[in-house]
C-alpha positions as CSV (number, residue, x, y, z in Angstrom):
1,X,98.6,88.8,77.3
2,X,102.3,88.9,75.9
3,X,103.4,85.0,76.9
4,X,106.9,86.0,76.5
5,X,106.2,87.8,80.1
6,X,107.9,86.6,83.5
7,X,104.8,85.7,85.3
8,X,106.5,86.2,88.7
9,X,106.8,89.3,87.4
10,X,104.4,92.1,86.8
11,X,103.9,95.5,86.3
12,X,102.1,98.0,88.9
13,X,102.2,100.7,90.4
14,X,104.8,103.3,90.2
15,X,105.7,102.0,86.8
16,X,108.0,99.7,88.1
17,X,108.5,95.9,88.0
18,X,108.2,94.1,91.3
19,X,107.8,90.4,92.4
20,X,104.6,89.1,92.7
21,X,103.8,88.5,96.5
22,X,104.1,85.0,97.4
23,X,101.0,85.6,99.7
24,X,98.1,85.6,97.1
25,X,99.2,83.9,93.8
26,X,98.5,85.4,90.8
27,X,96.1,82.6,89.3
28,X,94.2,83.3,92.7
29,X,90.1,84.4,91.3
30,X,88.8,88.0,92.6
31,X,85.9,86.2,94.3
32,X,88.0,83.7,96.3
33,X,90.1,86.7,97.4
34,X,87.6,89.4,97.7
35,X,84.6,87.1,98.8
36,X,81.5,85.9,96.6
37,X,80.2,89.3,96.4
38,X,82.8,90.2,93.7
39,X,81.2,88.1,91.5
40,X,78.1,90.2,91.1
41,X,80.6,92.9,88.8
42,X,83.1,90.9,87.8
43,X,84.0,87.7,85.9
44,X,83.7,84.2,88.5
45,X,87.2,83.5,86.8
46,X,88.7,86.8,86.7
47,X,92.4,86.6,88.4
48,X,94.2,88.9,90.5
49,X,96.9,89.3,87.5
50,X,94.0,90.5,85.2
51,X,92.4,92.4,87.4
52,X,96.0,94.3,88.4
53,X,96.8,94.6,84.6
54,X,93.5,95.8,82.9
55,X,93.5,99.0,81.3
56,X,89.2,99.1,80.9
57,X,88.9,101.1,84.1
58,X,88.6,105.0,82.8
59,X,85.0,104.8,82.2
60,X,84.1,101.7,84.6
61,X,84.4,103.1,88.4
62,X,83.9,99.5,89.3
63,X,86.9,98.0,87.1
64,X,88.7,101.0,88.9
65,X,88.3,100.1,92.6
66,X,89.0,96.2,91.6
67,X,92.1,97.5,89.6
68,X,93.3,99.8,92.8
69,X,92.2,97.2,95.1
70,X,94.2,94.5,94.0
71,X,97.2,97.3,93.9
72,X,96.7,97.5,97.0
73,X,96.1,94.0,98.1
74,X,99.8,93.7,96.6
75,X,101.3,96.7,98.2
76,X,99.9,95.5,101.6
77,X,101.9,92.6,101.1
78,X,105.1,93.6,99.6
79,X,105.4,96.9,101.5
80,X,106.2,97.3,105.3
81,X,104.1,100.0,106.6
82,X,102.2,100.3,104.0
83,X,98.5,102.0,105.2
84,X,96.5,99.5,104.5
85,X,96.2,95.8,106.4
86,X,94.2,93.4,103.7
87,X,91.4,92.5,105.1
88,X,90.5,96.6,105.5
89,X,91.6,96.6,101.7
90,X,88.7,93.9,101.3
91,X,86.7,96.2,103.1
92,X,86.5,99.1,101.1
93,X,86.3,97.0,97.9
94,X,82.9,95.1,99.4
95,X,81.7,98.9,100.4
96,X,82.8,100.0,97.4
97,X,80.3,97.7,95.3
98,X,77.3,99.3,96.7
99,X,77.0,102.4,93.9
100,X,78.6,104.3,91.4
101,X,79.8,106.8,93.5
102,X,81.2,104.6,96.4
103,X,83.3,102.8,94.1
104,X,84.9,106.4,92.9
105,X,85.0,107.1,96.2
106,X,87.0,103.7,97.4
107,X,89.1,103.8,94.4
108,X,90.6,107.5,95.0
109,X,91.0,106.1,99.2
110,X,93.1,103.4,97.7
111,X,94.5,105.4,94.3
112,X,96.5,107.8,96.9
113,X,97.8,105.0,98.9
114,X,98.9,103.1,96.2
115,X,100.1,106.5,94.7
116,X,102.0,107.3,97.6
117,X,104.3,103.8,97.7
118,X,108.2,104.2,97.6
C-alpha cells in the first residue's frame, strides 16, 4: 500500500475519492464488523481498507462479495437513501458465505447498488 496515501481518504466506488465514514474506522477487522463467521474465508486481521481496496476478486466470488460488501457498508453510511441499512448489508454477506454461487449472487445484489450511487 502506497504510504504516501491520505488514509482518511480512499478510493471506491464510482472512481471517485470520498471520506472515509467516521462510523466504522478503517483499521476496523472484517470479522469484528461482519461477525466471526467471516473469518472462515478471510484473514482474522483483514481490515475494512483492505478488504475495500483489493483487486484479487475476478476469480474469488468470495473476495467479491467481501469487496462489494464493504462498498456497501461505506455507502450505507455516507449516502442518504442509499438501499441498503448495514445490518441487511451484513446479511447478505453472512448468506453469501454459504457457496460459490450465493456469494456471486450477493455480490451482483450489492455490485448494482453500489453501481447505482450518485
Amino acid at each position: 500500500m502506497n504510504m504516501n496515501m491520505n488514509m482518511n481518504m480512499i478510493r471506491y466506488w464510482g472512481s471517485r475519492r470520498e471520506a472515509w465514514p467516521r462510523m466504522v474506522p478503517q483499521r476496523s477487522t472484517v470479522s469484528k464488523v461482519f461477525g466471526s463467521r467471516a473469518i472462515e474465508r478471510f484473514r482474522s486481521d483483514l481490515t475494512l481498507l483492505e478488504a475495500a481496496t483489493r483487486n484479487d476478486d475476478v476469480e474469488n466470488p468470495y473476495v467479491r462479495l467481501l469487496k462489494q460488501s464493504t462498498a456497501a457498508l461505506l455507502n450505507s453510511f455516507a449516502r442518504e437513501g442509499y438501499p441498503y441499512k448495514a445490518w441487511e448489508i451484513k446479511t447478505l454477506l453472512l448468506v453469501g458465505l454459504v457457496s460459490e454461487r450465493s456469494a456471486t449472487q450477493k455480490a451482483q445484489i450489492l455490485k448494482q447498488a453500489n453501481e447505482a450511487c450518485t
